[in-house]
N, C-alpha and C positions, 0 to 999 in steps of 0.2 A: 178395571183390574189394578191391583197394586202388586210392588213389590218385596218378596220378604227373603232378608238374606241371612243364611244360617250361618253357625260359627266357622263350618270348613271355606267360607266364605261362598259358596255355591248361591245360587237367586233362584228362589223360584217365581212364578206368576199365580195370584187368586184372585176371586171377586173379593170387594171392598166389604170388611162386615165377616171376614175372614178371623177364627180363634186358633189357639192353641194345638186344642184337641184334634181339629178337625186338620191341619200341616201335620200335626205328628201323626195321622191316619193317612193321609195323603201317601205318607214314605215308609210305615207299616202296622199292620192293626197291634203286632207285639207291642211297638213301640209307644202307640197310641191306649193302650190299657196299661202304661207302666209311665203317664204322664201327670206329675202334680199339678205342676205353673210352669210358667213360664217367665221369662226375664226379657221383656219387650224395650227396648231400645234403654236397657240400662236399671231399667225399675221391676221388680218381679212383681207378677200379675197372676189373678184366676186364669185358667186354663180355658174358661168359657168367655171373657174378655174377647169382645170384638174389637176387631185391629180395622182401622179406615186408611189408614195410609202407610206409604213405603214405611218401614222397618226393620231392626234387626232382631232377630226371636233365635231366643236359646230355649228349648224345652227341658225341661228339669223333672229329672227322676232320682230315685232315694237315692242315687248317685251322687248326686250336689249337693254342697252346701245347701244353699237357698232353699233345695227340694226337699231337704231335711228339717230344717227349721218351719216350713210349709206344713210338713206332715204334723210335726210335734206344735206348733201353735193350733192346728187344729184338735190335734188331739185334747188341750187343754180348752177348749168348749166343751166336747163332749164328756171330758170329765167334768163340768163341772154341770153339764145337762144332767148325770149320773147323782151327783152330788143333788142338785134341787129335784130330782122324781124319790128320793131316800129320806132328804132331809129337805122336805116342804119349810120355807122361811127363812134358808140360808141366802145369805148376801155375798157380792162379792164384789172384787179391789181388782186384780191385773193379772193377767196368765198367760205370760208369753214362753217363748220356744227358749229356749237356754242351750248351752252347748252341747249338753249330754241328755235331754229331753226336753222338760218345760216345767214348770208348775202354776198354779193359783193359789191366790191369797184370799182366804173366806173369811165369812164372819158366822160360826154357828150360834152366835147369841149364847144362852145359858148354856145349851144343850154340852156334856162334855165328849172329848174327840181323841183317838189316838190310832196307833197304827195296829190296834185289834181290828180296827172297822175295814181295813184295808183289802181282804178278800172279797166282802158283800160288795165294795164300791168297783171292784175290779170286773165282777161277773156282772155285775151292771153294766158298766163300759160296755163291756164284750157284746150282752142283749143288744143295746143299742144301737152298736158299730154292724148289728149285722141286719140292721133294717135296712140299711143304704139310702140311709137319709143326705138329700143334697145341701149344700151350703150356698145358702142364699142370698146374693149379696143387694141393698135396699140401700137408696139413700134418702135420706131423713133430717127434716127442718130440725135447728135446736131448741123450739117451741114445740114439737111432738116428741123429740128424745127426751126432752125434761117430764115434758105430760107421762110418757111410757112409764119411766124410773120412779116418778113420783108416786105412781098407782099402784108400780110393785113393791114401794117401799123401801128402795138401796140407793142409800146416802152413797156408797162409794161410788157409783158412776155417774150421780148425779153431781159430783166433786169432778169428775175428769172431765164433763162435758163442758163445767162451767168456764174450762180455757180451752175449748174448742169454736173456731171460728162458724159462723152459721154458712150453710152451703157446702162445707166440706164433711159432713158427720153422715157415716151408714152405718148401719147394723148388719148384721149376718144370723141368718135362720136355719137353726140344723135340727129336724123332729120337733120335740115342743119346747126348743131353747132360742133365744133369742138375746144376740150378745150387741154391745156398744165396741164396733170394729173395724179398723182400715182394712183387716185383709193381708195379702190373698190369703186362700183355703183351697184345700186340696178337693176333688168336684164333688166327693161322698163320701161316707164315712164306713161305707165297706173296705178302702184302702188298708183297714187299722186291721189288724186279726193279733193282735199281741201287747200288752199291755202289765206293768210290774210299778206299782207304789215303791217309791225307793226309802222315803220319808217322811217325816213332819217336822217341822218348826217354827215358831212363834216370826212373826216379822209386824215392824211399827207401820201402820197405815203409813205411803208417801216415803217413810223410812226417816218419819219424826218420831223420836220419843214420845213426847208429848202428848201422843195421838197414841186410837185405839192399837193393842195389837192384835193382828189377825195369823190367825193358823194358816203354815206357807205349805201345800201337799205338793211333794216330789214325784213324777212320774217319768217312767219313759216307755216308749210304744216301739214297734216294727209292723211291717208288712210283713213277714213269717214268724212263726212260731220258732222255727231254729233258730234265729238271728237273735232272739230275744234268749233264749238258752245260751247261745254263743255270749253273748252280753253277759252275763252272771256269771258266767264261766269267769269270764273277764274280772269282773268286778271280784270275785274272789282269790283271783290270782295277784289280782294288783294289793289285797288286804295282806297277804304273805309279805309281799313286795315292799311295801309301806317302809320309806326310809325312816322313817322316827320309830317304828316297830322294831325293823336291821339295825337302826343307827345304836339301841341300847342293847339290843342281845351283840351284838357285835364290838360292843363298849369305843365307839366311835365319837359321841357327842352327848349334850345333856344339854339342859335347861334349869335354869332354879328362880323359884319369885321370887328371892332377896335381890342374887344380881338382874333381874328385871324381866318384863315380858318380850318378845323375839331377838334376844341377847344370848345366841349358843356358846356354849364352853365348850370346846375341845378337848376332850381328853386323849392321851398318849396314843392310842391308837390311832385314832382320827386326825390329830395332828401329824403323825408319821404320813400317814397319806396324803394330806393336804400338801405338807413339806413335798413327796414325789413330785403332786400337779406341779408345783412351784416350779420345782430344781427341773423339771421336762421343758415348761414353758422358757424358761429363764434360759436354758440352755439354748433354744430352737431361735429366740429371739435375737442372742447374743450375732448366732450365725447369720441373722438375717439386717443386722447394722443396726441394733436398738442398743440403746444408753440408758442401764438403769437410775431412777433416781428416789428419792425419798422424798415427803412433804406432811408437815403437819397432819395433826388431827383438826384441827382447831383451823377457823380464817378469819379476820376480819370481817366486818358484815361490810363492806364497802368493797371489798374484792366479787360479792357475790351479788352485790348490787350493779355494781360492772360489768359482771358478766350476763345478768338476766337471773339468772336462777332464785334469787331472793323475790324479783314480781312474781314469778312462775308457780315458785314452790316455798317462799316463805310461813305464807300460814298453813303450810302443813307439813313443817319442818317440826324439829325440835327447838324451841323457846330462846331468845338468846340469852349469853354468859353474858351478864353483866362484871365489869371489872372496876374497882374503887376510884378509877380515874372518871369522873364526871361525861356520862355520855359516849364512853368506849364502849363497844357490845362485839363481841367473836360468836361463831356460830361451829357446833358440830360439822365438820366436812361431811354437806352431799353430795360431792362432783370432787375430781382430781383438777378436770381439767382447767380450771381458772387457774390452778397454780403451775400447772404446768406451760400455760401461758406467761407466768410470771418469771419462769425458769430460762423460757425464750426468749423474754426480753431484760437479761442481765447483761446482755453485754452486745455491741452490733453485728450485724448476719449480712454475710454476702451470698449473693446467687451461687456462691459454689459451694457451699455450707451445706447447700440442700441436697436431698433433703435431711431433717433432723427428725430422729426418732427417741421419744420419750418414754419407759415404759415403768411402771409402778404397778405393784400389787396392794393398792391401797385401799385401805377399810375405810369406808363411808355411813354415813348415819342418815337415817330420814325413817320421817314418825310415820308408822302406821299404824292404823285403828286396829284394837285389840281383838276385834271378831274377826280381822283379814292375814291375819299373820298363821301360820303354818308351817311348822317344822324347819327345815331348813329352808324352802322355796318360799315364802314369805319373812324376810325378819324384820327389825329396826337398826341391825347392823351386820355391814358383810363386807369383804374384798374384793374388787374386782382387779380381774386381771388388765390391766388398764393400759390403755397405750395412745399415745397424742403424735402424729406425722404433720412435722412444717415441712412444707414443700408449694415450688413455683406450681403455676397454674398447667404448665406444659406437664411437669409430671404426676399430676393427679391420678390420671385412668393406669398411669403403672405402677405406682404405690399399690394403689387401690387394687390391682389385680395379686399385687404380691402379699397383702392382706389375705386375702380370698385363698393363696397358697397356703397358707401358713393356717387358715382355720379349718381347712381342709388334711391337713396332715393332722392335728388334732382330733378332726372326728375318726379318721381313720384307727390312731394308733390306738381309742378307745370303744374301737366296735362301734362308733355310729354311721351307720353308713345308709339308711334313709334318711336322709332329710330334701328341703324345700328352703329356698332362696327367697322371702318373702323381700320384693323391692318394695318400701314403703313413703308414701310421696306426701304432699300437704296436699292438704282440703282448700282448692282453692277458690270453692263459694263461702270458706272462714278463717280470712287469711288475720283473723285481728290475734290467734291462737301461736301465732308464729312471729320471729322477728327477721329482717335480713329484707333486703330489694327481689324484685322478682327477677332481676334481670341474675341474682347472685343463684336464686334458687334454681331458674332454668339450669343454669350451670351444672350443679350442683348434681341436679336431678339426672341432665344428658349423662353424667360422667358415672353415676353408678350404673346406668341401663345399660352403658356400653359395654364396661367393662365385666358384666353379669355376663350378656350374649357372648362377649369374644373367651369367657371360659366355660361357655357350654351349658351354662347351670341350670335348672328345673327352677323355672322361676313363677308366683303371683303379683299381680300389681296391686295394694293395697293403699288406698287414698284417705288420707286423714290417719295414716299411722306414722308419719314423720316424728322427727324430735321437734322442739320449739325452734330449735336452730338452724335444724337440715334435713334434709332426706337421709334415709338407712336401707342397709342391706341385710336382714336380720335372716340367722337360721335357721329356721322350724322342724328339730329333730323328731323322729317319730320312735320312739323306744319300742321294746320289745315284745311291749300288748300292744301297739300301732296307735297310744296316744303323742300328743302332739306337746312338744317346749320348745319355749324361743330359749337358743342358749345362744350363740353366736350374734355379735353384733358389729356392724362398721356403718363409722355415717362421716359425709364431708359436709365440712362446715366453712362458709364462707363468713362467716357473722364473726365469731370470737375475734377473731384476728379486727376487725374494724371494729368492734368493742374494746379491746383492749391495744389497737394501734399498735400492732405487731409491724415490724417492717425487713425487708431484706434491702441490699443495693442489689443493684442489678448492673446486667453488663454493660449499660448506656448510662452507668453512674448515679442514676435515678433512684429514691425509695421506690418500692412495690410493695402490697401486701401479700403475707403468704398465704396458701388455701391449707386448713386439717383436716387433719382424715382424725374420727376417734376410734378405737377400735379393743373389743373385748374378745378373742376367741372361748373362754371358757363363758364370759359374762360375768357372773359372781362365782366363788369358789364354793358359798355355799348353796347354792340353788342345780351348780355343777354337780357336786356331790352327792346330791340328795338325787337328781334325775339319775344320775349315774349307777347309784343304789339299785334303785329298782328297774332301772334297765337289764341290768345285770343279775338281779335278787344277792344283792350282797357277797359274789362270786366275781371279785373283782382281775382283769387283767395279771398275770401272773408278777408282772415288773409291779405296780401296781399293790399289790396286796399285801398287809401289814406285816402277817407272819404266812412265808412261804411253803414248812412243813413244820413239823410238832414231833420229837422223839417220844416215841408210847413205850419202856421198858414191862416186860413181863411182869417182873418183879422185880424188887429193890435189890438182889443179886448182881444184874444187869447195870444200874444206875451210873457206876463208873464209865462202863464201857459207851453208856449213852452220852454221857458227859462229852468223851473223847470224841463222839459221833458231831455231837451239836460246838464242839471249838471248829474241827475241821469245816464242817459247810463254812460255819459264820467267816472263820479267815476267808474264805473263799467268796465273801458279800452275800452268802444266800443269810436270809433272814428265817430265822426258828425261835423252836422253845423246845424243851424237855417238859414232861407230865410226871412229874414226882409223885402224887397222888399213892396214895394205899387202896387202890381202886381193882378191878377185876381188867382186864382188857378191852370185853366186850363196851365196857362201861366207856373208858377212854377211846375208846373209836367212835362211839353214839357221839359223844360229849365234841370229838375235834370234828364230827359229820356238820352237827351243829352250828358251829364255829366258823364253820364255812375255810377249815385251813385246807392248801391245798394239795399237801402230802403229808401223807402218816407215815411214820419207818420204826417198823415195828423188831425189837431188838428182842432176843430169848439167849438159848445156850446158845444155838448154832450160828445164828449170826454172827456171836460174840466168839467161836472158835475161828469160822469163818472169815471175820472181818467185815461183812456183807449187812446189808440192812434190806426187810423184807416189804417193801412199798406199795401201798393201797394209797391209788388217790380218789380226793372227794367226788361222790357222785358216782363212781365207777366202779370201785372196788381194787380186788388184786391184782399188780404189777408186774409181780414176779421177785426174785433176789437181784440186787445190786451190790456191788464193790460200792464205797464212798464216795471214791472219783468216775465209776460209770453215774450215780445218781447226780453228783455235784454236774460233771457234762451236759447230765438228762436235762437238765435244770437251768443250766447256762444258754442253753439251745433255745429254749422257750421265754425267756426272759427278756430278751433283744427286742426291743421295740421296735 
């Protein structure tokens, strides 16, 4: 008998030769027919996978990550089982699970392809998926996987094998396909009843130029048919949503290829907003003992050789400035923080000093490839809200916790209120990826898991997502279709400081070094923005939004009295506009619906004897009549963050 212990940490007892399927039956047949894989002591596995010895077994259903990526890598066999019974002498390159489904990269040779063909391949699938063909897992010398590929002719897998070790290579067999695969797979391919081609796109074999390109087919799959309606549903709500779609009807931001590619412009609007984030954050931080500071665009390349960042991320930085002095080179700032290191050591620090708090809204630069860059959430230049904490070693986990305050009061005052605490730690079977003693990292590491537990938070532990520096405590918000951004970020770093020979005195007279904490609550301002956008669909927080209502006169009779209407709010800070326009009403109500403004105050004779304005807000409609100073109140009330 062995032991197998489950995640609520309960044990059970089986015979040796013990699977998946057969414990998730053990505790219920439901359970047991809604089983992919499983994750046996760390590693996710077939479900049919014999267990011999004690272990710890998670069973995985469309529930989990893991079980999800399970499904949709399988899925991408039998699409492309679908693809070779249609198109007899297609080849093919790599088709893994991806975050939002999977896809494969083929080779249909002459034959031409597009997303007409997408139906016949689809109800193919479907045929297929409803034989309830098993996935069969074989392993196979790399003298009979070469023989196999050779026979059927496909140079792509005959290229993967050839840096595969011998003795570690199997295949998987689903109907009459047969793939070059570690696995796992879900146990049959009746699991699938839903299936949606999302794409096509060219991709370079290997993802060299140089090499053939192959046609990339986007798919994603369900276990119901609603889920997969659900899902488009999705995907078309989020196409409304689309901050670069909002960010121009909204007249917020732009783009131009003279001033460059992921280089937004701000226009008046967009900047009025951004200035809010600012003047909120700036405000919150003032209260909470931060010192703003200001630093170059520009650094010496030996500041960021100092710091690591130039090993790290120089060849995929931007190019350095060379300067007329023989052998001087400055670099675009990618990082604040070296110089805010430089800020800390102008002058000597005492143990009572600490802690010291840095905080800068600084724009940074760093190249990204032109096919990765994306609206605001991808650029080649952005702000981050940025902040650097010197402090002794004793007060780390309470910085650190006052951090976690203060990103928390941000998500709040903008409506995020799901999110996940991702603790993200070093990979420490590849530690050559990181710099710093292990003895700095345990540290390092204790001090965020603490201080995570002792604020209650919804936490992941995720390994190999560290900085090069430190560990992080990153925020994984879920907007309002329930997709996922990391926006918030804090990480402590013990490294900088003994790179750059930061020092405090301490109370026994001695140098010490100090520990940082770095820390972004928005992360960038534009990647903030842009998530923000379409959390919200461009219906932004009342305080928040560029123009707060819009005076609509009936007619240009009225325009005085609207005039009088739009001095009085603004004395009063509320933000408008007047619609002068030679327009119908109906017109200027469609137009400010549009607009996304978030009161309309609609002026005629009567209001104008009255004194009163007649108020439709966005989305809802009529108000009712207000006096100027009942609306201006209305207004006041809702505005308070």
């Amino acid at each position: 008998m062995i032991k197998i212990t489950l995640p609520n940490g309960s044990t059970r007892e089986y015979e040796k030769g013990v699977n998946a399927h057969q414990i998730a039956l053990s505790i219920s047949e439901g359970l047991a027919r809604n089983v992919l894989a499983a994750v046996v002591d760390g590693k996710v596995v077939d479900s049919c996978m014999a267990i011999d010895a004690d272990a710890s077994v998670k069973l995985l259903t469309w529930n989990d990550v893991d079980g999800k990526s399970t499904f949709w890598h399988s899925s991408a066999h039998l699409l492309a089982e679908a693809l070779e019974a249609l198109y007899p002498g297609t080849k093919f390159g790599i088709g893994p699970a991806i975050e939002t489904g999977f896809y494969y990269d083929v080779d249909f040779g002459d034959r031409e392809f597009s997303s007409d063909d997408f139906k016949k391949i689809e109800d193919k699938f479907l045929e297929l998926a409803r034989t309830k063909a098993e996935f069969k897992k074989e392993a196979i010398s790399k003298a009979d996987a070469i023989k196999y590929f050779e026979e059927k002719g496909d140079e792509y897998k005959l290229d993967l094998i050839k840096d595969l070790e011998d003795g570690k290579i199997t295949f998987y067999t689903q109907g009459k396909f047969t793939d070059l695969c570690r696995g796992p797979h879900i146990p049959n391919t009746s699991f699938i009843k839903a299936i949606k081609l999302m794409n096509v796109a060219g991709a370079y074999w290997r993802g060299d130029e140089s090499r053939k390109q192959l046609t990339r087919i986007y798919g994603v799959t369900f276990p119901k048919q609603s889920e997969l309606t659900e899902y488009l549903h999705m995907i078309e709500e989020a196409k409304k949503r689309d901050h670069r779609k909002l960010g121009k009807e909204l007249e917020l931001f732009t783009f131009s290829e003279k001033v460059g590619m992921g280089l937004p412009l701000w226009l008046p609007k967009g900047t009025a907003l951004r200035e809010r984030l600012v003047s909120f954050l700036a405000k919150a931080q003032q209260k909470a003992g931060y010192e703003q500071v200001i630093t170059p665009h520009i650094g010496h390349k030996d500041l960021y050789v100092t710091s690591g960042h130039y090993d790290k991320y120089g060849a995929d930085s931007f190019q350095p400035i060379k300067t007329p002095h023989e052998g001087e080179e400055f670099f675009l700032k990618p990082m604040n923080c070296p110089h805010h290191c430089e800020i800390y050591k102008f002058k000597p620090r005492s143990y009572k000093d600490l802690p010291i708090r840095l905080a800068e809204f600084g724009t940074v630069y760093r190249y990204e490839q032109s096919g990765e860059l994306h609206g605001l959430t991808r650029v080649r230049g952005f702000t981050q809200d940025d902040a650097h904490l010197f402090c002794r070693p004793d007060q780390v986990k309470e910085e650190f916790k006052k951090v976690i305050d203060l990103v928390l009061y941000v998500f709040k005052a903008l409506g995020f209120e799901n999110y996940t605490a991702q603790v993200s730690l070093r990979d420490s079977d590849n530690k050559s990826k990181y710099i710093g003693s292990d003895e700095n990292w345990d540290l390092a590491e204790s001090a965020i898991i603490e201080a995570a537990a002792e604020k209650n938070l919804t936490t992941v532990v995720e390994t190999g997502e560290a900085a090069f520096y430190g560990p992080k405590l990153d925020f994984m918000v879920k907007d309002a279709l329930g997709r996922k951004w990391q926006l918030g970020t804090i990480q402590v770093d013990y490294n900088l400081p003994e790179r750059f020979e930061l020092e405090y005195t301490g109370s026994d007279n001695q140098k010490h070094r100090p520990v940082m904490i770095h820390r972004a609550p928005f992360g960038s301002l534009e990647r903030f923005v842009a998530v923000l956008i379409e959390h919200c669909a461009g219906n932004f927080p009342l305080w928040l939004t560029p123009e707060q209502f819009i005076v609509l006169p009936i007619s240009e009779k009225y325009e005085e009295y609207g005039k009088k209407v739009l001095e009085s709010l603004n004395n009063s800070d509320i933000r408008g506009l007047i619609d002068f326009r030679d327009e119908k009403i109906g017109r200027k109500i469609r137009d400010a619906e549009v607009k996304k403004i978030p009161f309309m105050l609609i002026i005629g004779e009567k209001e104008m004897e009255d004194g009163t304005v007649s108020v439709r807000k966005h989305g809802e409609g009529d108000q009712g009549s207000m006096s100027i100073e009942e609306f201006s109140s209305h207004l006041q009330k809702q505005i308070l963050v």
